[in-house]
C-alpha positions as CSV (number, residue, x, y, z in Angstrom):
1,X,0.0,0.0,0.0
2,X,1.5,3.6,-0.9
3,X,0.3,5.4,1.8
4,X,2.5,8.9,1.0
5,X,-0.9,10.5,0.9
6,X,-2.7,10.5,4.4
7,X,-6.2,9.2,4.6
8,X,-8.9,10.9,3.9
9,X,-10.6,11.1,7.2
10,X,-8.1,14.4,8.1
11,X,-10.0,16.5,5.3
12,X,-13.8,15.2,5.9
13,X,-14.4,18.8,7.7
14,X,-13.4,20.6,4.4
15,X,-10.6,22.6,5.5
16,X,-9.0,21.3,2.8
17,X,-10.8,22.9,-0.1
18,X,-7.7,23.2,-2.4
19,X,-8.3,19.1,-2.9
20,X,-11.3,19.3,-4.9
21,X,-10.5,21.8,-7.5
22,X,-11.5,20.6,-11.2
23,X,-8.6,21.9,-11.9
24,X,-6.2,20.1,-11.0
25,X,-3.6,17.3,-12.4
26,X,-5.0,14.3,-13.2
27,X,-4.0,12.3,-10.4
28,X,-2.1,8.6,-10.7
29,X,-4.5,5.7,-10.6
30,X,-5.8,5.0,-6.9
31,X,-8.6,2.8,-5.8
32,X,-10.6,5.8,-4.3
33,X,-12.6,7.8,-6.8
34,X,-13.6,11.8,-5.9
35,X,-17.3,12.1,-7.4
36,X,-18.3,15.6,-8.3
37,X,-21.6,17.9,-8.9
38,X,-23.8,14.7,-6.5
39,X,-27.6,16.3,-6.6
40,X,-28.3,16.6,-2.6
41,X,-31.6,14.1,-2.6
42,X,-29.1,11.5,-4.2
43,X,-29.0,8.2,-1.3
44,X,-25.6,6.3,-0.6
45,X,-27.2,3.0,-2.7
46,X,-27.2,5.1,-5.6
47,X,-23.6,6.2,-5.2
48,X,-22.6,2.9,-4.6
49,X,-24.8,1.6,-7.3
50,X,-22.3,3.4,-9.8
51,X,-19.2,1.2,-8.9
52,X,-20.9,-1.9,-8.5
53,X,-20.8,-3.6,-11.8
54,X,-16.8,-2.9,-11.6
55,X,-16.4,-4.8,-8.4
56,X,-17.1,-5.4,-4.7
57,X,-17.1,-1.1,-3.0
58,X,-15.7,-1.2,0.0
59,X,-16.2,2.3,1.8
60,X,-17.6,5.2,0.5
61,X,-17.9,9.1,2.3
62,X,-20.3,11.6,1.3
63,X,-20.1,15.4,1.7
64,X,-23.6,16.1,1.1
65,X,-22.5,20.0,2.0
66,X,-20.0,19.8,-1.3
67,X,-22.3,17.4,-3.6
68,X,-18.8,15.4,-3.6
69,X,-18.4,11.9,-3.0
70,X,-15.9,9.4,-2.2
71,X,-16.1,5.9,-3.3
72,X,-13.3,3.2,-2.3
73,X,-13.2,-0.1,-4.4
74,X,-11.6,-3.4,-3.2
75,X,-8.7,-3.0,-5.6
76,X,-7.3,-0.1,-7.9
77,X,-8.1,-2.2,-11.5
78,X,-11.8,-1.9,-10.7
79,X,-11.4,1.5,-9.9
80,X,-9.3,2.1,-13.0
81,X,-11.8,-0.1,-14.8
82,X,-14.4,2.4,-13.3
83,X,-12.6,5.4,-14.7
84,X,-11.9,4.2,-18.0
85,X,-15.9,3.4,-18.6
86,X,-17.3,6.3,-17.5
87,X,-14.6,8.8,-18.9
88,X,-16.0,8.7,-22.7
89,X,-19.7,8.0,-21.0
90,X,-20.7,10.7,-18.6
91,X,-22.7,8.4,-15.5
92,X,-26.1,10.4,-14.5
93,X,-27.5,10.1,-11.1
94,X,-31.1,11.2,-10.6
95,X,-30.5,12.9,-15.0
96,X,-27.8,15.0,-13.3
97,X,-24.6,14.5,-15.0
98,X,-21.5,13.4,-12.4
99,X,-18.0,13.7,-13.0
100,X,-15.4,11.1,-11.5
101,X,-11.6,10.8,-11.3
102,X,-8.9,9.5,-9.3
103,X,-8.7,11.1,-5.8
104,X,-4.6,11.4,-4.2
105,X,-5.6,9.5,-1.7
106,X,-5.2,5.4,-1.6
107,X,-7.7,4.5,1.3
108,X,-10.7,6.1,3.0
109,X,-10.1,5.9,7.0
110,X,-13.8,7.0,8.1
111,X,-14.5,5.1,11.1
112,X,-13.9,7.8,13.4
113,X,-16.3,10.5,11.5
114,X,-19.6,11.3,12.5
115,X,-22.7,10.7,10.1
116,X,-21.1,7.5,8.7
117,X,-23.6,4.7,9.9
118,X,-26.1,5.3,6.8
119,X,-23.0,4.9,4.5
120,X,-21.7,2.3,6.1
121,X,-25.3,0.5,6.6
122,X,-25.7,0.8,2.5
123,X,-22.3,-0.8,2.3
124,X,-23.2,-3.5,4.8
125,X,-26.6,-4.6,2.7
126,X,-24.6,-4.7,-0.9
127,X,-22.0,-6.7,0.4
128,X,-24.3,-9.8,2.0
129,X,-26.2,-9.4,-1.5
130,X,-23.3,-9.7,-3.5
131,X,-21.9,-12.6,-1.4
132,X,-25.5,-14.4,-0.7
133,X,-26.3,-13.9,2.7
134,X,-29.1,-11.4,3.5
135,X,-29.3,-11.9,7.2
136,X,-27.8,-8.2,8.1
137,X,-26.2,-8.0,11.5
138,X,-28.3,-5.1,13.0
139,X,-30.4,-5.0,10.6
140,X,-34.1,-6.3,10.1
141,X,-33.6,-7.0,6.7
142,X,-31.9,-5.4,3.8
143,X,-35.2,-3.8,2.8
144,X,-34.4,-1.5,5.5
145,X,-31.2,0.1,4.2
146,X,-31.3,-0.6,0.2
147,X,-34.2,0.5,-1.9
148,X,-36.1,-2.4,-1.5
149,X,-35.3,-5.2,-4.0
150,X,-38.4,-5.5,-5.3
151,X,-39.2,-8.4,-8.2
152,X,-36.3,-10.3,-10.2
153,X,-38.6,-9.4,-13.4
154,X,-37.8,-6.1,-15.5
155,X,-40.3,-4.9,-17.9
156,X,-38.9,-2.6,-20.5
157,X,-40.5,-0.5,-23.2
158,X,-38.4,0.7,-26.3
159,X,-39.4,4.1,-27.2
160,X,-38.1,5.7,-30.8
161,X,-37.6,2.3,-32.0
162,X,-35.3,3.0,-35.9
163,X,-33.2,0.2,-35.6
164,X,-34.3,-3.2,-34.3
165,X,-33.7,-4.4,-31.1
166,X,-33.1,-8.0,-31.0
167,X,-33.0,-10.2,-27.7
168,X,-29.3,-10.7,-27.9
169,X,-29.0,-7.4,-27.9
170,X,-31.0,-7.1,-24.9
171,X,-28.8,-9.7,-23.3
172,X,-25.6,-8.6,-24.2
173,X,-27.0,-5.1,-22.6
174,X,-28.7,-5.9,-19.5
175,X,-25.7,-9.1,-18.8
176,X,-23.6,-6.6,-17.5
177,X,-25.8,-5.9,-14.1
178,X,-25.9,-9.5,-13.3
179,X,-27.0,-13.3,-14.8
180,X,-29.8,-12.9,-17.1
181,X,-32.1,-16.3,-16.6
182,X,-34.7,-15.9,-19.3
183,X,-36.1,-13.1,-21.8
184,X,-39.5,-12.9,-23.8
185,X,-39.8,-9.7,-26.1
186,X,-43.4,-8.4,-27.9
187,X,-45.0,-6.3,-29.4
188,X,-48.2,-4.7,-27.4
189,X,-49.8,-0.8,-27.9
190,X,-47.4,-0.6,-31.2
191,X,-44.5,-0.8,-28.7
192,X,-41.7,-3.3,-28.7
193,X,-41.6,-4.5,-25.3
194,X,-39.3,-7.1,-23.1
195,X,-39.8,-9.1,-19.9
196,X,-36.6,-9.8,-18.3
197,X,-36.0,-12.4,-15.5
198,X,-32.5,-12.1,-12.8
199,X,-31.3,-14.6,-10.9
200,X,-31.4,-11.7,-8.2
201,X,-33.9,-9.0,-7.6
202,X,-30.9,-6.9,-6.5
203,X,-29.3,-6.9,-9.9
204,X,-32.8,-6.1,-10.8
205,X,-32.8,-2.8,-9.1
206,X,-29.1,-1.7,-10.1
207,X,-30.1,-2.5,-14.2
208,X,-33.2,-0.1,-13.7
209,X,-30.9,2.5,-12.1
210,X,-28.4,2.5,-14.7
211,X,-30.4,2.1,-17.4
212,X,-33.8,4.0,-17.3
213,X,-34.1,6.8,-20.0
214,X,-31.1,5.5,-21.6
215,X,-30.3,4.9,-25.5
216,X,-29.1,1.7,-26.8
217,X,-28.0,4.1,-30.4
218,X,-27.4,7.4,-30.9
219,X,-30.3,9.4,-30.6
220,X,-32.8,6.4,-30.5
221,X,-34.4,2.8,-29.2
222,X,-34.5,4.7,-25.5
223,X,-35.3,2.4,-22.8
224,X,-38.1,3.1,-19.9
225,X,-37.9,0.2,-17.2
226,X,-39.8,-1.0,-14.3
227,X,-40.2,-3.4,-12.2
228,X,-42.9,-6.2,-13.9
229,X,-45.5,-7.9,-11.2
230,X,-44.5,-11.4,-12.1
231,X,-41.5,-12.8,-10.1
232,X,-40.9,-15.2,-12.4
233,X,-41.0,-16.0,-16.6
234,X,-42.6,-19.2,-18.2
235,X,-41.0,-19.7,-21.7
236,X,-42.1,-22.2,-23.7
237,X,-39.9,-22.0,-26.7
238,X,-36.1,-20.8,-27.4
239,X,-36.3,-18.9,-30.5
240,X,-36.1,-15.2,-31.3
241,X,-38.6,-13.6,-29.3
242,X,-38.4,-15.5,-26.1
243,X,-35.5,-17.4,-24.4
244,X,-34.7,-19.1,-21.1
245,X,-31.2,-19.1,-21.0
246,X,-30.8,-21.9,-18.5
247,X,-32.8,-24.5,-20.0
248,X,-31.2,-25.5,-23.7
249,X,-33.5,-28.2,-24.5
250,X,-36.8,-26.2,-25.1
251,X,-38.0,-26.3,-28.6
252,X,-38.3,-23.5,-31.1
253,X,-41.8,-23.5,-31.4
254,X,-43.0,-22.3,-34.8
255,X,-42.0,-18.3,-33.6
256,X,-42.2,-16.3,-36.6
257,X,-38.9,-16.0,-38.7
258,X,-37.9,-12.6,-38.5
259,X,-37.7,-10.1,-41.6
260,X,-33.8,-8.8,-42.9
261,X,-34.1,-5.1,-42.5
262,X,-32.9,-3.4,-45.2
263,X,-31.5,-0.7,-43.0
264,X,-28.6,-2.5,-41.3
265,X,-25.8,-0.1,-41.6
266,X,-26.8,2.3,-43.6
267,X,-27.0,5.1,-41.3
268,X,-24.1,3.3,-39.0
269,X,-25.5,3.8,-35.9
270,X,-22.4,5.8,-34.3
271,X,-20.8,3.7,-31.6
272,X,-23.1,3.4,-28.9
273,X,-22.8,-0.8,-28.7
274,X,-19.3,-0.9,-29.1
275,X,-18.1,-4.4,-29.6
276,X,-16.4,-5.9,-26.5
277,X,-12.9,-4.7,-25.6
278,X,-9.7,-6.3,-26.9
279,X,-7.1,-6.2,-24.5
280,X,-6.8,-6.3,-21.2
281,X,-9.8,-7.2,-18.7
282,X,-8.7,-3.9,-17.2
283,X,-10.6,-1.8,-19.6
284,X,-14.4,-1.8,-18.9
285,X,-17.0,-3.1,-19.9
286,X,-18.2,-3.7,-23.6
287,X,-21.2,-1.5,-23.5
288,X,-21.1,2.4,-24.0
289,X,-23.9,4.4,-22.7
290,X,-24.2,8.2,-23.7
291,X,-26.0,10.4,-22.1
292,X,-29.9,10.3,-22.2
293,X,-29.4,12.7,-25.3
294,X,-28.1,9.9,-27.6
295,X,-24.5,11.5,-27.9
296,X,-22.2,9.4,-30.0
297,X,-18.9,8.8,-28.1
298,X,-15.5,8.8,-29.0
299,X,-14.0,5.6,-29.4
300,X,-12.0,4.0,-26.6
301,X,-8.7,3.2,-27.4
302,X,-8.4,-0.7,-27.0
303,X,-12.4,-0.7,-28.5
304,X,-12.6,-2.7,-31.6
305,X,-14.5,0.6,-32.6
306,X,-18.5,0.3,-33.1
307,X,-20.7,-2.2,-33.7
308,X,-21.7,-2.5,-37.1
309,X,-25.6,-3.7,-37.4
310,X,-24.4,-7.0,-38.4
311,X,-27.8,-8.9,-39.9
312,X,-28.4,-10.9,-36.9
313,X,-28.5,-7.8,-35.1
314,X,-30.8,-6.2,-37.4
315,X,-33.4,-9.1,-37.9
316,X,-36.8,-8.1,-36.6
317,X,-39.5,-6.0,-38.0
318,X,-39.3,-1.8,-38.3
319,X,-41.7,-0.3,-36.3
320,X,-41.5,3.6,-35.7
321,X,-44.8,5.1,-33.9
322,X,-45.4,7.8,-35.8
323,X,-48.8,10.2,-34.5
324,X,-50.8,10.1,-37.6
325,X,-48.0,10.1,-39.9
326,X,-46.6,6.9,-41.7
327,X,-44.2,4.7,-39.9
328,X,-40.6,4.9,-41.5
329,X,-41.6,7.7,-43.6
330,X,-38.4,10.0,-44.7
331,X,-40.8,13.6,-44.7
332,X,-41.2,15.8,-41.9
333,X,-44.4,18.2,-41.0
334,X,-42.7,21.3,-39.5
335,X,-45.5,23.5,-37.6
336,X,-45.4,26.6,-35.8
337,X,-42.5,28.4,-37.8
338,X,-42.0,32.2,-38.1
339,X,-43.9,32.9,-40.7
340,X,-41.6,36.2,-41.7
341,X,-38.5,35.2,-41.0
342,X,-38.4,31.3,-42.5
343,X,-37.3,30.8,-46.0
344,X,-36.9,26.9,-48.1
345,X,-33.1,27.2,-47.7
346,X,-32.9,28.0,-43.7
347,X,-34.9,25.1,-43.5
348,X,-32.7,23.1,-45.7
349,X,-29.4,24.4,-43.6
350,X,-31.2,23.7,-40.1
351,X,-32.6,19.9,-41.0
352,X,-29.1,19.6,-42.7
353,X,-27.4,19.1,-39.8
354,X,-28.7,16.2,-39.5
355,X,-29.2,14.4,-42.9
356,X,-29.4,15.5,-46.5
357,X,-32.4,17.4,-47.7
358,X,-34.0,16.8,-50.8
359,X,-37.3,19.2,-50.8
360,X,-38.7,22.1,-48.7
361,X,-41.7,23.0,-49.3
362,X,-43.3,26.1,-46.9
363,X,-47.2,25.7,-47.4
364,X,-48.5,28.6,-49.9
365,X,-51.7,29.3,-47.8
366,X,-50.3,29.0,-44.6
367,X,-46.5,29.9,-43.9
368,X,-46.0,28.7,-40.1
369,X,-46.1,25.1,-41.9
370,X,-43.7,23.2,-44.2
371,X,-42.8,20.0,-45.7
372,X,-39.1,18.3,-45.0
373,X,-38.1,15.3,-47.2
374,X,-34.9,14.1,-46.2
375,X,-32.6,11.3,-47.7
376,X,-34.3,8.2,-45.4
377,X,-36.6,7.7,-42.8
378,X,-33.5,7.2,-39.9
379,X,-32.6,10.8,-41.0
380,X,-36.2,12.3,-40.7
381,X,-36.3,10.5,-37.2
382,X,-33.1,12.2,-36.1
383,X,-34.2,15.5,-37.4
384,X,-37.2,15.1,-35.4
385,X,-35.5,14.0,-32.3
386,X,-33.2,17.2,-32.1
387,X,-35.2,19.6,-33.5
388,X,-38.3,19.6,-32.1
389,X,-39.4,22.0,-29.4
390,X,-36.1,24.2,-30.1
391,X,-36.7,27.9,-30.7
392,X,-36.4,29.1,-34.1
393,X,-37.2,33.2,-34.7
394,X,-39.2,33.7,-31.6
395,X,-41.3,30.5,-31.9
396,X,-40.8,26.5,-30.8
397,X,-40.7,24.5,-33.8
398,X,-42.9,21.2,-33.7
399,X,-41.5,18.5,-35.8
400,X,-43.4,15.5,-36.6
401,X,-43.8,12.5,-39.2
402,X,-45.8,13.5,-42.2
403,X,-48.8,11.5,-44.0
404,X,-47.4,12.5,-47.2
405,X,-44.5,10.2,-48.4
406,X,-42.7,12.7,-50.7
407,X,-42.6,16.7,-51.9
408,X,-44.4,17.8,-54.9
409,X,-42.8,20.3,-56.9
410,X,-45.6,22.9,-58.4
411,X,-46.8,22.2,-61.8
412,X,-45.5,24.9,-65.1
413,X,-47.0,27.9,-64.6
414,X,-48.3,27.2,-60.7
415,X,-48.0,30.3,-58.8
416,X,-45.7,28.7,-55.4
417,X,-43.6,32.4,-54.9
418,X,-40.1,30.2,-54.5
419,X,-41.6,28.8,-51.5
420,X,-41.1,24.7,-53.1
421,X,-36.8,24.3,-53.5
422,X,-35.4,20.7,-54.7
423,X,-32.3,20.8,-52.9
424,X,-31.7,16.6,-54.1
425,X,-27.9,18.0,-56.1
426,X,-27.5,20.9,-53.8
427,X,-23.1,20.6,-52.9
428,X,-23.6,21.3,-49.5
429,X,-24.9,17.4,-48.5
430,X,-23.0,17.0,-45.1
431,X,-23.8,13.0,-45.7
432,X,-23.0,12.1,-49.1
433,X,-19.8,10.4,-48.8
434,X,-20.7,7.1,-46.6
435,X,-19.1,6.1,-43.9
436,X,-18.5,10.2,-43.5
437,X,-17.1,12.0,-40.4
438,X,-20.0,13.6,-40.4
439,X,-22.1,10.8,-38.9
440,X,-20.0,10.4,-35.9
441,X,-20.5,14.0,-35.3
442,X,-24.3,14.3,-35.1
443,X,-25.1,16.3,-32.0
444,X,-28.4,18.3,-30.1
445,X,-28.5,22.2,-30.8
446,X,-26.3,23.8,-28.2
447,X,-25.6,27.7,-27.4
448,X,-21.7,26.1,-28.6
449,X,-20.3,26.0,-32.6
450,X,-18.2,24.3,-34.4
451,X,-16.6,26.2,-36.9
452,X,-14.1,24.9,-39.5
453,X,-12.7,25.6,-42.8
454,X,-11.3,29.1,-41.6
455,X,-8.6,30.4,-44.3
456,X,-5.2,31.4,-42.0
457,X,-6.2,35.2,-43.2
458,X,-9.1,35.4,-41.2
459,X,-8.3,36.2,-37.1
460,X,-10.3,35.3,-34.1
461,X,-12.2,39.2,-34.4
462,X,-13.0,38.5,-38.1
463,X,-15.1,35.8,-36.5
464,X,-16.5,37.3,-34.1
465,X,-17.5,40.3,-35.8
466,X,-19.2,38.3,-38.6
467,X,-20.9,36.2,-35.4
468,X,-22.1,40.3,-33.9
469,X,-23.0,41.6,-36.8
470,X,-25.5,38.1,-37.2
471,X,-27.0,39.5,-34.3
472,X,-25.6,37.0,-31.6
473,X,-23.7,38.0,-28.6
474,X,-20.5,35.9,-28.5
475,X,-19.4,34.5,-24.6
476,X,-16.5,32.8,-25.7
477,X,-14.1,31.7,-28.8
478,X,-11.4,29.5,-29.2
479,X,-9.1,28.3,-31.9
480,X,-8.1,24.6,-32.1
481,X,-4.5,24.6,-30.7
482,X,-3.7,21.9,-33.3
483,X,-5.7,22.6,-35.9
484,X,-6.8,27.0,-36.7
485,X,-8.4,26.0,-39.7
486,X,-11.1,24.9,-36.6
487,X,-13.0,27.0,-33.6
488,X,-15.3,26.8,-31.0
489,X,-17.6,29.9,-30.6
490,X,-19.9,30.1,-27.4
491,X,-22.7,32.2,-28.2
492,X,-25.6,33.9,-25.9
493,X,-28.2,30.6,-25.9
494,X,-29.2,27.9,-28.5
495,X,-31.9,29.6,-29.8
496,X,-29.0,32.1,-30.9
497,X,-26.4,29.5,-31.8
498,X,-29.2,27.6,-34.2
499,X,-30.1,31.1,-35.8
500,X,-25.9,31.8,-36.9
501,X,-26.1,28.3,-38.1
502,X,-29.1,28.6,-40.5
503,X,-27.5,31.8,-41.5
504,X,-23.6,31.8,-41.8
505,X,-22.9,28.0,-42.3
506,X,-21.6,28.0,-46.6
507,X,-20.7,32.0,-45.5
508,X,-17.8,32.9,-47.9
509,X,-14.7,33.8,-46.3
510,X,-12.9,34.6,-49.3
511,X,-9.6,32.4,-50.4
512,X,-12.0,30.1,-51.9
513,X,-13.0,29.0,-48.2
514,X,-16.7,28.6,-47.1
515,X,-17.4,28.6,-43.6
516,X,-18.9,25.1,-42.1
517,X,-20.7,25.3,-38.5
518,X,-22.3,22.6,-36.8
519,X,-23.3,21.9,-32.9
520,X,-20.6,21.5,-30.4
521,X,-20.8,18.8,-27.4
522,X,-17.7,20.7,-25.8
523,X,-18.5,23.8,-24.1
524,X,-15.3,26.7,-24.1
């Protein structure tokens, strides 16, 4: 044991605020871990709930006061394991995002500190969980200091459902929190829906609290969970809608063979299901969970890098509930739009962000709505997911699926006033070129841009004069250190930041150099 650094239980009063600044050096590796921004309901099974698929936790302080956290793991490659999941995948506790590194110190001495028996209680019940006993000393029952373990059974409903879900991805998902016995998936209320079945309630509970209103792909198939009023699954059949994983010898039944999608990689679902790790067992685990937004992350070095939709992954019927509009269709009704301000080509910038526009069509008789046809129905569902209830001019753009399956362009001679554009050749397609950078860089509208393309003429106050003069008010600005053909700008709010985007992105910087912008997931 290094013990150079003296346990923690000398700073627990905070006197020793210097220790907690973000910024810091990165500290060496340790098997304590300093958790940041903690929201003050948040109860020690939660924090503990974060570590526990890495390993056995074996102390853990909280400084409520602080929202800061402590958590000690049995040995430092759990912790380091730990670290290296959640670095590219930011954990959420309670949808508030929570930062974690290494702390400086090795151990966590907290017997001697005052408001420890609730942590140390929490501690108590995982451990005779995780090793099988659940008669606690002291304690009633381990209802009393976990959330109660309720049933063994998950169900879970798949919201926004553009790529197939098969069971094996289920199980390669849900695996992680604990031995999955048996699965049945269905369809019921046009949702595709699972049943689940533990060989513990309590890996159960930590599944639901890691995985609730998270997305299996980028932007989509979001899972809502909750606990199912059975306590056990009857499965008649091994096939793929329904499995019971420790019974080999049940037939298949005559289960409906599933239908080859013709989507599989077309739209390459960015790395969210990365495939498992090569290398050591002390990188995590195989599974990558962005945030509840759908960000794509970057890819861990050691990752084979992401999943493609191999077929087997992408067997099973397409189902996306659309309200009124047709499932899987590629055009967009946009309502509520700013009648004086919104032209065919802002549109076609704005929904170009996220896939390539081939029509706009603003309605002659009634301007706050248009028609979007993008490339593919994946593209139209992205659209939709980031774009609507943003603010656009003043108003919050509604985005749904249209009945209509393409764009009509007006007849000879039929008065339209420019408002119908065919944008199918237009040059600036951000998602022509498969397999594009572009698709890994798909993120929400944020008050942050991305700028690149800059000529070397053009300086930092070029930039953010053209950005003024837009009518934005610029926070913040920022040239790549290794690249200054590239910038961040932080601008007043997203409403702002989508506004500069619809109107400067193609802006011609002279030197033969057009100006690309796109939304940011780093802030300056």
């Amino acid at each position: 044991m290094n013990n150079s650094s003296p346990p923690i239980g000398v700073y627990a009063n905070g006197n020793d605020n210097k220790k907690f600044k973000g910024d810091r050096p990165p500290c060496s590796p340790s098997r304590v871990l300093h958790l940041r921004k903690i929201p003050n309901d948040v109860t020690e099974a939660e924090v503990i709930s974060l570590g526990l698929p890495f390993g056995k936790v074996t102390n853990l302080l909280m400084l409520k006061g602080k929202s800061q956290a402590f958590l000690e793991m049995a040995s430092e490659e759990a912790a380091i394991t730990m670290v290296n999941y959640y670095t590219p995948v930011t954990p959420h506790l309670r949808s508030q995002p929570i930062f974690i590194q290494y702390s400086n110190h090795r151990e966590l001495k907290t017997d001697n500190l005052p408001n420890q028996a609730r942590a140390q209680a929490a501690l108590q019940a995982v451990s005779a969980i995780q090793s099988g006993s659940l008669a606690l000393p002291g304690a009633p029952s381990s209802e009393g200091t976990m959330l109660p373990g309720q049933s063994p059974v998950l169900r879970i409903i798949i919201e926004n459902l553009f790529y197939p879900v098969t069971l094996e991805v289920l199980h390669q998902i849900f695996s992680k929190f604990g031995t999955v016995l048996k699965i049945i998936t269905f369809t019921k209320n046009n949702q595709f829906q699972a049943l689940l079945q533990y060989a513990d309630p309590m890996n159960a509970q930590y599944a639901k609290m890691a995985l609730d209103g998270q997305n299996i792909y980028n932007a989509c198939c979001t899972l809502h969970i909750d606990f199912s009023k059975l306590t056990s699954l009857n499965v008649k059949y091994n096939n793929d809608k329904s499995r019971d994983f420790t019974r080999l010898d049940l037939p298949t039944g005559d289960g409906h063979p599933s239908l080859e999608s013709p989507m599989a990689a077309a739209f390459g679902a960015p790395g969210i299901i990365s495939s498992p790790y090569a290398g050591a067992a002390g990188f995590g685990p195989a599974i990558g969970f962005p945030q509840a937004t759908g960000l794509s992350v970057p890819g861990i070095p050691g990752a084979l890098g992401p999943l493609a939709l191999t077929s087997s992954a992408v067997t099973g019927r397409m189902a996306i509930p659309g309200a009124g509009g047709i499932p899987g269709n590629s055009v967009l009704l946009v309502t509520n739009l700013n009648p004086d301000l919104i032209t065919p080509h802002g549109l076609f910038i704005l929904f170009g962000v996220y896939g390539d526009v081939h029509r706009v069509k603003i309605m002659f008789n009634k301007k706050e709505n248009a028609l979007v046809q993008m490339a593919d129905a994946n593209q139209a569902q992205l659209a939709m997911n980031h774009l609507n209830g943003q603010r656009l001019y003043g108003k919050v753009l509604r985005a749904t699926l249209s009945k209509h399956q393409s764009v009509q362009l007006p007849r000879e001679g039929q008065e339209d006033q420019g408002l119908t554009k065919d944008f199918s050749n237009s040059p600036l397609h951000r998602f022509k070129k498969p397999g594009s950078k572009n698709f890994q860089n798909i993120f929400p509208p944020s008050a942050t841009l991305h700028l690149s393309n800059i000529p070397p003429s053009v300086t930092m106050d070029d930039l953010k004069n053209l950005f003024t003069e837009a009518g934005c008010s610029v926070k913040a600005f920022k040239f790549f250190q290794k690249d200054r053909k590239m910038a961040l700008i932080q601008l007043g709010s997203v409403e702002e930041a989508i506004q500069a985007l619809i109107e400067l992105h193609n802006h011609d910087l002279g030197e033969n150099h057009h100006l690309r912008v796109s939304f940011s997931k780093s802030t300056i």
